[in-house]
Structures are given as C-alpha cells and as structure tokens.
Backbone atoms as SQL, in Angstrom:
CREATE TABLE atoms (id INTEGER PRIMARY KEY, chain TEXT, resi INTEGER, resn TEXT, atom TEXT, x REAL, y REAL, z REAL);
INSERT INTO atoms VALUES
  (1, 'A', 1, 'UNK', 'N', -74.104, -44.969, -14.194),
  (2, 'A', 1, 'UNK', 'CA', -73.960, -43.527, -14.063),
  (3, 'A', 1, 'UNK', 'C', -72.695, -43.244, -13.274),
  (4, 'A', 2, 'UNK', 'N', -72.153, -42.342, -13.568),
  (5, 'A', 2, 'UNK', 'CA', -70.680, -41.996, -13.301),
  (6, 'A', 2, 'UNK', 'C', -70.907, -40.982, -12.079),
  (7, 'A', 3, 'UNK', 'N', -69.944, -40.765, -11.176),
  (8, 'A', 3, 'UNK', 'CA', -70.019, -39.586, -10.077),
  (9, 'A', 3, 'UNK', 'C', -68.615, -39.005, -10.586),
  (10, 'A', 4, 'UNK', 'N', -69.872, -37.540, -9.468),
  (11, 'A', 4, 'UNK', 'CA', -68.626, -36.632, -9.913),
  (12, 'A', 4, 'UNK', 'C', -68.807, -35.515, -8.682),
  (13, 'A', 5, 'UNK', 'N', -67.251, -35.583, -8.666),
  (14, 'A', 5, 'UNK', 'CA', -67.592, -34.865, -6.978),
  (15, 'A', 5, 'UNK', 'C', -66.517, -33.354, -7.267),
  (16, 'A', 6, 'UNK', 'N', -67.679, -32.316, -6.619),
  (17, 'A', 6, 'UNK', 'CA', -67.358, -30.876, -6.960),
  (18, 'A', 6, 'UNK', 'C', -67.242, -30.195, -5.684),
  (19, 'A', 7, 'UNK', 'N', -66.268, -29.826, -5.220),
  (20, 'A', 7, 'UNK', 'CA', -66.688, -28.787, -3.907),
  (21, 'A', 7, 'UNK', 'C', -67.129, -27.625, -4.021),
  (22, 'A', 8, 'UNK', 'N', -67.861, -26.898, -2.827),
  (23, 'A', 8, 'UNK', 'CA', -68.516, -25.750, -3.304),
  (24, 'A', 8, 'UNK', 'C', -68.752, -25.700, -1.801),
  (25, 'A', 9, 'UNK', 'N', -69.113, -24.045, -1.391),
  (26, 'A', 9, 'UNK', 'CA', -69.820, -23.054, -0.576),
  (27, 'A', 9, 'UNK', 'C', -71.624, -23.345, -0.385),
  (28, 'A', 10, 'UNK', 'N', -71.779, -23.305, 0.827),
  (29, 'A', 10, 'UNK', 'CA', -73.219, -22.346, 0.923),
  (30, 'A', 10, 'UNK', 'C', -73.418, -20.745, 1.271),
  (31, 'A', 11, 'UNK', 'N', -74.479, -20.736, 0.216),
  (32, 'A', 11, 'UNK', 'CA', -73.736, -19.132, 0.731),
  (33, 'A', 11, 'UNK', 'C', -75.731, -18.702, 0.244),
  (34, 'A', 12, 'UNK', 'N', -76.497, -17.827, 1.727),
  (35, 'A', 12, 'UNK', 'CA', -77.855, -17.585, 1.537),
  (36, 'A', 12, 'UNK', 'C', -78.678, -18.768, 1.034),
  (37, 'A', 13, 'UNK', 'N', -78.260, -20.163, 1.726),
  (38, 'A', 13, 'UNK', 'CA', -79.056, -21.546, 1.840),
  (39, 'A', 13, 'UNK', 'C', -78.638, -22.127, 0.377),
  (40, 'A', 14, 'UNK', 'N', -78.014, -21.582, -0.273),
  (41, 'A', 14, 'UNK', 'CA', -77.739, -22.267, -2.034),
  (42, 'A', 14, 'UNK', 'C', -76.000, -22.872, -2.382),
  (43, 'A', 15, 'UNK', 'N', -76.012, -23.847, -2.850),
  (44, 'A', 15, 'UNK', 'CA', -75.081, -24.593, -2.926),
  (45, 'A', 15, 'UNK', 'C', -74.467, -23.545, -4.145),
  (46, 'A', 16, 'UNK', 'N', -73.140, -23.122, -3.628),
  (47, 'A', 16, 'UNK', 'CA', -71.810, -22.388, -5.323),
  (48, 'A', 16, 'UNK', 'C', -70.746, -23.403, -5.309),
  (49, 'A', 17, 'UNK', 'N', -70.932, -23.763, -6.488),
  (50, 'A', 17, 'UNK', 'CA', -69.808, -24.685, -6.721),
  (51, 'A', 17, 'UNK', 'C', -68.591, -24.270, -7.376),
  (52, 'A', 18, 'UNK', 'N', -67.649, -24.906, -7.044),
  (53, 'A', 18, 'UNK', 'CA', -66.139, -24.087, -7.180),
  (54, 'A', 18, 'UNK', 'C', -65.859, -24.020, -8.780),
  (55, 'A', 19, 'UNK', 'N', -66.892, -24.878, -9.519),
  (56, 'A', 19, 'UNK', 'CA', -66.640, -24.397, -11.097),
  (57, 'A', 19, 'UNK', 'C', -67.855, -25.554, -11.737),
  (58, 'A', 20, 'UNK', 'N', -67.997, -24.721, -12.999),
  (59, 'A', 20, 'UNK', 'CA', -69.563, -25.077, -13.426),
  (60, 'A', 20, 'UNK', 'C', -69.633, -26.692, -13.719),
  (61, 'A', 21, 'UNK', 'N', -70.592, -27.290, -13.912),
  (62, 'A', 21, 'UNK', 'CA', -70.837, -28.531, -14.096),
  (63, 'A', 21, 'UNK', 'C', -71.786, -28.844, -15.176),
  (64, 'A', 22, 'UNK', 'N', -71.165, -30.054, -16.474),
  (65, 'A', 22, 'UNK', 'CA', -71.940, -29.899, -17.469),
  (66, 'A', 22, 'UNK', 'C', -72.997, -30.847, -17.590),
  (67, 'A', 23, 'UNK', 'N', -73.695, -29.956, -16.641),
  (68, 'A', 23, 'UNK', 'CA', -75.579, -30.813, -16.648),
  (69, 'A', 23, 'UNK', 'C', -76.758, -30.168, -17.093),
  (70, 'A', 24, 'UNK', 'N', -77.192, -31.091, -17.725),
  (71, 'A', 24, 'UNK', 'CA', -78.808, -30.326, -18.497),
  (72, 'A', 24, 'UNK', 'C', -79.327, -30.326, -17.307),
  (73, 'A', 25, 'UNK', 'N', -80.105, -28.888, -17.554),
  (74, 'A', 25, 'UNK', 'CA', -81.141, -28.277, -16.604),
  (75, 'A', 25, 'UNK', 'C', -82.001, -29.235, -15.985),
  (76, 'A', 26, 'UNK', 'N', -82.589, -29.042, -15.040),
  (77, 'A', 26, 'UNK', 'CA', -83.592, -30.491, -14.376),
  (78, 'A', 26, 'UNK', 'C', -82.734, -31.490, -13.750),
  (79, 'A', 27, 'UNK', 'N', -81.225, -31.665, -14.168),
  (80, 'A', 27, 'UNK', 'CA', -80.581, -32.730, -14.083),
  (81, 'A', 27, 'UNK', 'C', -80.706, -32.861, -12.196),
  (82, 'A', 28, 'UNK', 'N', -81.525, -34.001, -11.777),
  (83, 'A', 28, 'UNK', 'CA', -80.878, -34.662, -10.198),
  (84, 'A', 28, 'UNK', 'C', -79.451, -34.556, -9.751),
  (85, 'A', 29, 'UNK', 'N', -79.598, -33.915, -8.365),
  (86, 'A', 29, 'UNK', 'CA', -78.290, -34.648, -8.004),
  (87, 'A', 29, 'UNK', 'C', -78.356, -34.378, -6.464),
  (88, 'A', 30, 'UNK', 'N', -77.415, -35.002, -5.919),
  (89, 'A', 30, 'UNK', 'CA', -77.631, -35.410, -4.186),
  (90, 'A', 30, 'UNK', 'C', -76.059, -34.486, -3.554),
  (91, 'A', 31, 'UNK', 'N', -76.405, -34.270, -2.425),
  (92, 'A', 31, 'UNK', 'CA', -75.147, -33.401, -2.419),
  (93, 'A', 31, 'UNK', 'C', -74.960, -34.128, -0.733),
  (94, 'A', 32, 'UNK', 'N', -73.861, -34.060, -0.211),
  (95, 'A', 32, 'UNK', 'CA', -73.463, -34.183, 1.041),
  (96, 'A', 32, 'UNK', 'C', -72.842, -34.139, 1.474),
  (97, 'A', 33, 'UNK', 'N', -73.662, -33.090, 2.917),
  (98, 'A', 33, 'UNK', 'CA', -72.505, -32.550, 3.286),
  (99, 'A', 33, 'UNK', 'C', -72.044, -32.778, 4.858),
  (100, 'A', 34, 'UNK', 'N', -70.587, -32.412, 5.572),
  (101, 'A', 34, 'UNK', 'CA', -70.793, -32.697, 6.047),
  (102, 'A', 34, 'UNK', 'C', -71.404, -32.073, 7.397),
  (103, 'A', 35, 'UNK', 'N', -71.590, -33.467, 8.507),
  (104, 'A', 35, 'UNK', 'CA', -72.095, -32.336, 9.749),
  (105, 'A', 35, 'UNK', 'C', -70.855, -32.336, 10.573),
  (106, 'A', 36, 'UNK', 'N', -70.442, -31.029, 10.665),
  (107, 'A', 36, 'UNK', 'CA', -69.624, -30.596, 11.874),
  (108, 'A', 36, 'UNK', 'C', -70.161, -30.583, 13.130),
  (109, 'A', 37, 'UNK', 'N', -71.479, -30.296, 13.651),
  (110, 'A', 37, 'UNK', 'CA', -71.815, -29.815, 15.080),
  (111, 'A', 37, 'UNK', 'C', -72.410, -31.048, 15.663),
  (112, 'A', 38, 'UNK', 'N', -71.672, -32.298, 15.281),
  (113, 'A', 38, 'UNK', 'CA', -71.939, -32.939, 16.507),
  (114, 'A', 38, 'UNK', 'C', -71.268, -34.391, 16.012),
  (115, 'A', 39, 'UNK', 'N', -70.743, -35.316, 17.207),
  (116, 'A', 39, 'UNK', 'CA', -69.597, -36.219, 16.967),
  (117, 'A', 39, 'UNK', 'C', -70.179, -37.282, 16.035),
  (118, 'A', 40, 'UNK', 'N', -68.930, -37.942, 15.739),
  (119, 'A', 40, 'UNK', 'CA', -69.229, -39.431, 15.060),
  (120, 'A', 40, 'UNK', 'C', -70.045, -39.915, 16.165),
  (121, 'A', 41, 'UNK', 'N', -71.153, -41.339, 15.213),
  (122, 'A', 41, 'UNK', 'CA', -71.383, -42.120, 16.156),
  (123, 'A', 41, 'UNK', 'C', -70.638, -43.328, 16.154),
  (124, 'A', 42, 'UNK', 'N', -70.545, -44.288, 17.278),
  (125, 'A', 42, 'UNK', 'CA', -70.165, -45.565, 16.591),
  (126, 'A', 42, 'UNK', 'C', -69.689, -46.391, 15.724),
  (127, 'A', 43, 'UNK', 'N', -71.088, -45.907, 15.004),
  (128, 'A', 43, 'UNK', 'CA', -71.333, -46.951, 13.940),
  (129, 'A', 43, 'UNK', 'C', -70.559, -46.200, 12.603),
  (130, 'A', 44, 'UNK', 'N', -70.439, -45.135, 12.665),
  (131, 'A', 44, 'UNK', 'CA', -69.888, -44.119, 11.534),
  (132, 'A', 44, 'UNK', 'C', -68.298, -44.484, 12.479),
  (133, 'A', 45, 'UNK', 'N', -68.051, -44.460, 13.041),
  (134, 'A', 45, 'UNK', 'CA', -66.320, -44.640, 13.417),
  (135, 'A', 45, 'UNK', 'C', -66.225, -46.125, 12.941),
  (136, 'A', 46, 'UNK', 'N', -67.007, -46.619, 13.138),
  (137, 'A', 46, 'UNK', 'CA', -67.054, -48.028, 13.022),
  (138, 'A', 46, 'UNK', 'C', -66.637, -48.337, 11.021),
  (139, 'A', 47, 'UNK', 'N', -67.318, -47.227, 10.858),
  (140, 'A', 47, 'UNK', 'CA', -67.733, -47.496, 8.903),
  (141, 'A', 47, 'UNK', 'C', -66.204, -47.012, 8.870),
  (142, 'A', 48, 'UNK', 'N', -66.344, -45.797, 9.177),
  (143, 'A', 48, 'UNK', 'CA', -64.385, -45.159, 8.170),
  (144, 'A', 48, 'UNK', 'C', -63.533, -45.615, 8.751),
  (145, 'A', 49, 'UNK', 'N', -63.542, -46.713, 10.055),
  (146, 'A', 49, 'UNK', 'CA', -62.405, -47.319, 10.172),
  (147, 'A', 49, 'UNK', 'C', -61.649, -48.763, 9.336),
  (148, 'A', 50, 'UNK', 'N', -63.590, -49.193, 9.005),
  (149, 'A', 50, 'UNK', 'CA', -63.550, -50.509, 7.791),
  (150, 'A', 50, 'UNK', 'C', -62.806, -49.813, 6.521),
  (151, 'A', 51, 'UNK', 'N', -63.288, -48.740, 6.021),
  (152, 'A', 51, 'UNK', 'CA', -62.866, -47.996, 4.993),
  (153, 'A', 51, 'UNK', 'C', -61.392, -47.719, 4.777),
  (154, 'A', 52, 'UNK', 'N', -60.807, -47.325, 5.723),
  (155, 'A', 52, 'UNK', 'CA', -59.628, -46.697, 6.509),
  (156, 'A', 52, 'UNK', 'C', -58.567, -48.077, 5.824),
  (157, 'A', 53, 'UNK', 'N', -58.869, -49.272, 6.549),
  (158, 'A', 53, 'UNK', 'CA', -58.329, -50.518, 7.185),
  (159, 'A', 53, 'UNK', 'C', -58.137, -51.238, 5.421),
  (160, 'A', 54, 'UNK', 'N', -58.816, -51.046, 4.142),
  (161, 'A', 54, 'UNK', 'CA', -58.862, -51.565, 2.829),
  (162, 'A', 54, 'UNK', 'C', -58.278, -50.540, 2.020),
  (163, 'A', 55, 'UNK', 'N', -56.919, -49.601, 2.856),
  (164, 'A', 55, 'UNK', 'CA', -56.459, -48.966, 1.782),
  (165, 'A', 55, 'UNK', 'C', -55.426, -49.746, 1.830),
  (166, 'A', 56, 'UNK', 'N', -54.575, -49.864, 0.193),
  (167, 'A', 56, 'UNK', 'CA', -53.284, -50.462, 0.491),
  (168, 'A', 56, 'UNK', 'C', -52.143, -49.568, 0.738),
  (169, 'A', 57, 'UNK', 'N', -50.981, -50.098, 1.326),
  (170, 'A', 57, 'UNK', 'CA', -49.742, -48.801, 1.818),
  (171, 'A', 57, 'UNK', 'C', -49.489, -48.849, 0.547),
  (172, 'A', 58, 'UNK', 'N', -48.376, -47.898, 0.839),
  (173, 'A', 58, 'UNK', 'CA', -47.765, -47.313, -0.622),
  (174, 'A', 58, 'UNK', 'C', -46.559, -47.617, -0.924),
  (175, 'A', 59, 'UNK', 'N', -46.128, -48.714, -1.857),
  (176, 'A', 59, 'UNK', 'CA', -44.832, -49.042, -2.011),
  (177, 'A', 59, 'UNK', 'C', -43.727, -49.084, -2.958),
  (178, 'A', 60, 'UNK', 'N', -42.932, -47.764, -2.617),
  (179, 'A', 60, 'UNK', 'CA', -42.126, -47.305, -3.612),
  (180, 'A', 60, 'UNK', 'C', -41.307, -48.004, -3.924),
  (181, 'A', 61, 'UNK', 'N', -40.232, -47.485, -5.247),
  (182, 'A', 61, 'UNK', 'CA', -39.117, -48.087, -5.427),
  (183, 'A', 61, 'UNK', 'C', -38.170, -47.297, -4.884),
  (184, 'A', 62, 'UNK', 'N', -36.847, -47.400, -5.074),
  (185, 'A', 62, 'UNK', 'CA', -36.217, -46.716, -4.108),
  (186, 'A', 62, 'UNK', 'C', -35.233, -45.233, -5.076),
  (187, 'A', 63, 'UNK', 'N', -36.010, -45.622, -6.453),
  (188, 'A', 63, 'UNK', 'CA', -35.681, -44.179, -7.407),
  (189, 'A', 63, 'UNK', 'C', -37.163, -43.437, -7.396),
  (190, 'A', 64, 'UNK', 'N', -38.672, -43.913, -6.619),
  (191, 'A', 64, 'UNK', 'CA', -39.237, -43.152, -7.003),
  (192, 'A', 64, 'UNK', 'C', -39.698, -42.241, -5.839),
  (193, 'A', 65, 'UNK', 'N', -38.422, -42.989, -4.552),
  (194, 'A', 65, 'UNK', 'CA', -38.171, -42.312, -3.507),
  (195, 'A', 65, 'UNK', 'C', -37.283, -41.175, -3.476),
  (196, 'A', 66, 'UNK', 'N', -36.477, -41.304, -4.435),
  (197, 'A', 66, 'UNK', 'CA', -35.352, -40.381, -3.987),
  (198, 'A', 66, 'UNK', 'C', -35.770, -38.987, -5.047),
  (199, 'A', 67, 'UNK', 'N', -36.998, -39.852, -6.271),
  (200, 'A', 67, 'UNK', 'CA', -37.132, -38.543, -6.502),
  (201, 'A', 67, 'UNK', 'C', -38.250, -37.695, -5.698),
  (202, 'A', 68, 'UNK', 'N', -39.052, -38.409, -4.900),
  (203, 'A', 68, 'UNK', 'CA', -39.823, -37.217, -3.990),
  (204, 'A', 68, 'UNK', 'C', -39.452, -36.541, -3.338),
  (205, 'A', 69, 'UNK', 'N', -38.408, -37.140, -2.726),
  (206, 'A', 69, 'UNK', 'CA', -37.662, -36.174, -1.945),
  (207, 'A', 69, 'UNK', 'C', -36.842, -35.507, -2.192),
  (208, 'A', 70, 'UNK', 'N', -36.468, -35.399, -3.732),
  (209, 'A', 70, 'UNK', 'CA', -35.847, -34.296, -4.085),
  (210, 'A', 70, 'UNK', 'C', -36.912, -33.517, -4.382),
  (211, 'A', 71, 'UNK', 'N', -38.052, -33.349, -4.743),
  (212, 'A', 71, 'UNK', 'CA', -39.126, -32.706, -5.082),
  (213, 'A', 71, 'UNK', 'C', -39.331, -31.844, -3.666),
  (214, 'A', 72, 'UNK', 'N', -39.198, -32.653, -2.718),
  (215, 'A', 72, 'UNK', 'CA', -40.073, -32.209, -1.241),
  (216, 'A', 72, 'UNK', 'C', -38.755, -30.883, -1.028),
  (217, 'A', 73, 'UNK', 'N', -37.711, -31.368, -1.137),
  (218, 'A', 73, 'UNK', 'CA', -36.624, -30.681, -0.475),
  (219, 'A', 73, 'UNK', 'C', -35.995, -29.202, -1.359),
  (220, 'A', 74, 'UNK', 'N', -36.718, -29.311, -2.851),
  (221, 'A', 74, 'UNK', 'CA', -37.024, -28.137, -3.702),
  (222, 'A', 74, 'UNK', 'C', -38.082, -27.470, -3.497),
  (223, 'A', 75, 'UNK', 'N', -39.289, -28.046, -3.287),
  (224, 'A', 75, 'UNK', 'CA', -40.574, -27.221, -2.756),
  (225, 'A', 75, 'UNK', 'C', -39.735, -26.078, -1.079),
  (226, 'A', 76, 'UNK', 'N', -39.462, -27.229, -0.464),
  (227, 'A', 76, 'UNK', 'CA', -38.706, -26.174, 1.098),
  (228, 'A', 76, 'UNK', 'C', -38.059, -25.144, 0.460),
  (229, 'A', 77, 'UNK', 'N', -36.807, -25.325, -0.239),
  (230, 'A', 77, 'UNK', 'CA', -35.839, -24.397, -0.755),
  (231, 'A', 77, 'UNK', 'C', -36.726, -23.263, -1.581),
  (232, 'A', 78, 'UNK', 'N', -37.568, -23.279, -2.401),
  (233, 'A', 78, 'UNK', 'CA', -38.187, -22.454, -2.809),
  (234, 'A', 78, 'UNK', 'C', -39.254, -21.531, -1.824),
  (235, 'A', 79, 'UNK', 'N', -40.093, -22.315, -1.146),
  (236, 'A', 79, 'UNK', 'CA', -40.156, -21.869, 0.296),
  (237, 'A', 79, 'UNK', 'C', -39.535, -20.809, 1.044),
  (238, 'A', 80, 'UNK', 'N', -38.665, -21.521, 1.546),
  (239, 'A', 80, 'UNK', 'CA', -37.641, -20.278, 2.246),
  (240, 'A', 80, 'UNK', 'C', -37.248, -19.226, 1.707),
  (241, 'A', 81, 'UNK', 'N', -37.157, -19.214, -0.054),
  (242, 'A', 81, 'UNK', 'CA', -36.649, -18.307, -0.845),
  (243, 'A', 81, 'UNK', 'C', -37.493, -16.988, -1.048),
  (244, 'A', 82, 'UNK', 'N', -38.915, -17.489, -0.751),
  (245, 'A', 82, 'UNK', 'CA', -40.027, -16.187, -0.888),
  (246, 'A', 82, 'UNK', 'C', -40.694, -16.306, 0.522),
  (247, 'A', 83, 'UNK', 'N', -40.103, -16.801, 1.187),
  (248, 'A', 83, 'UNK', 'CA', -40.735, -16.612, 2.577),
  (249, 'A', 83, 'UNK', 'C', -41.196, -15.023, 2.931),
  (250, 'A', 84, 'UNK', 'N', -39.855, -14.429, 2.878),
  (251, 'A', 84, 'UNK', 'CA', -40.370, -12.731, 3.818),
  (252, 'A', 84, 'UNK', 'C', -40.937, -12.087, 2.474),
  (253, 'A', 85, 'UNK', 'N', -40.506, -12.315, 1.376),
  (254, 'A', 85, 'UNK', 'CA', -41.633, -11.502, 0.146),
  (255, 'A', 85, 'UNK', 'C', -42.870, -12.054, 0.462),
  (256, 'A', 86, 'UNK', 'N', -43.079, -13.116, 0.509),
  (257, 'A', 86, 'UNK', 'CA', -44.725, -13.699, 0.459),
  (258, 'A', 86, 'UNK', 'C', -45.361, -12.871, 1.799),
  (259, 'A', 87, 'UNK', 'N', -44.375, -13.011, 2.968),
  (260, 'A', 87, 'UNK', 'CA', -44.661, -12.203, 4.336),
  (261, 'A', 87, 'UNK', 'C', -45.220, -10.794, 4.073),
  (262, 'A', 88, 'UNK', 'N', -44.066, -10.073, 3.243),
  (263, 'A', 88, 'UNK', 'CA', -44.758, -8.953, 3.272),
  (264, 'A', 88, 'UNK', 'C', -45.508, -8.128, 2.163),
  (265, 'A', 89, 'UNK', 'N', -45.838, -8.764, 1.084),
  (266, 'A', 89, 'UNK', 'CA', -47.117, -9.170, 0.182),
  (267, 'A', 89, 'UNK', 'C', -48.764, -9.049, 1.268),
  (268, 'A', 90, 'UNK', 'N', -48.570, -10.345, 2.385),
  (269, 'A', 90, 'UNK', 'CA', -49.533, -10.714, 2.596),
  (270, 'A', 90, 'UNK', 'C', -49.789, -8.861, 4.147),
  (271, 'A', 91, 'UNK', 'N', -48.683, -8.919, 4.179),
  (272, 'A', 91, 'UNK', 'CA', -48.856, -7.809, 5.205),
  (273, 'A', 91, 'UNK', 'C', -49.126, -6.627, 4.598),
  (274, 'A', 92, 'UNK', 'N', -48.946, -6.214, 3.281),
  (275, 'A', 92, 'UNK', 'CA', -49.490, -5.184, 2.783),
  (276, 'A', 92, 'UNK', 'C', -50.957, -5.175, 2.644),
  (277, 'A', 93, 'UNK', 'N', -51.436, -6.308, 2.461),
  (278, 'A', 93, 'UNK', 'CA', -52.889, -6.447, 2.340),
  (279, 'A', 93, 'UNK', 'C', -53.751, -6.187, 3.266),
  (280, 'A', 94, 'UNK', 'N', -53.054, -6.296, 4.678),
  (281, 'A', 94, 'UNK', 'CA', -54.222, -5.988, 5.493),
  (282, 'A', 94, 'UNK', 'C', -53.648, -4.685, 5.980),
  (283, 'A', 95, 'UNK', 'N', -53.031, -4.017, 5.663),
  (284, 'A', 95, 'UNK', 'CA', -52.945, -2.425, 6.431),
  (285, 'A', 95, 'UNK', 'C', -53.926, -1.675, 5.962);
C-alpha cells in the first residue's frame, strides 16, 4: 500500500484537507499530527537526529551550480521589482 501525504486544517475538531483525495468511502486512514505544546523527548531527538544523520549532501556539478544561482539571483531581481507594488496591494487590503 502506497502513502500519501496531504496537508490540511482542523477546523470544529474535523480534519480539511488542502485538496480532495481519491478514496472510496469507508476508506481507513491515520493522520498525524503534530504536538506543538510540549518538547521533544530524548528519545524523539534521539530518532530525527538518526534520521537527520542518513541524508546524503547534495552534490552538484559546477553548471548545475551556476544555473541556481542564476535562478536565485532572478527570483531577487524580480523581487525587488514588485516589492512596493506587492507593498501596497497588501496595504490596501487591510484599510
């Protein structure tokens, strides 16, 4: 059986998910979430650090570097370009 992971809201104790899911009615499923109000223990720092520790780094070539960062450095430039429109878009909204 395959997973499939959907984010979603509680909203009046009922799980809304951010877009529908194609399951026959009755269909099981386990949801989890997480707990914010109170720390890792241990043994859970202990788990996502094993987890953490079996990712491999990431190792580019040095064209598939130069094109991210032309990507990164067009995302900024476009950025800056609608900066005070996006500013005052978002400031019209709350007057």
């Amino acid at each position: 059986m395959s997973t499939v992971i959907v984010r979603g809201v509680v909203r009046n104790g009922r799980v809304e998910l951010s877009r529908p899911l194609d399951l026959p009615d009755g269909a099981e499923v386990e949801v989890h979430a997480p707990e914010s109000d109170r720390p890792m223990t241990p043994e859970e720092i202990a788990a996502a650090l094993a987890l953490m520790d079996q990712i491999e780094p990431v190792e580019w070539t040095d064209e598939e570097r130069a094109a991210w960062d032309a990507e990164r450095q067009a995302k900024k430039e476009r950025e800056k370009a609608t900066f005070f429109e996006r500013g005052e878009r978002n400031r019209r909204i709350w007057e």
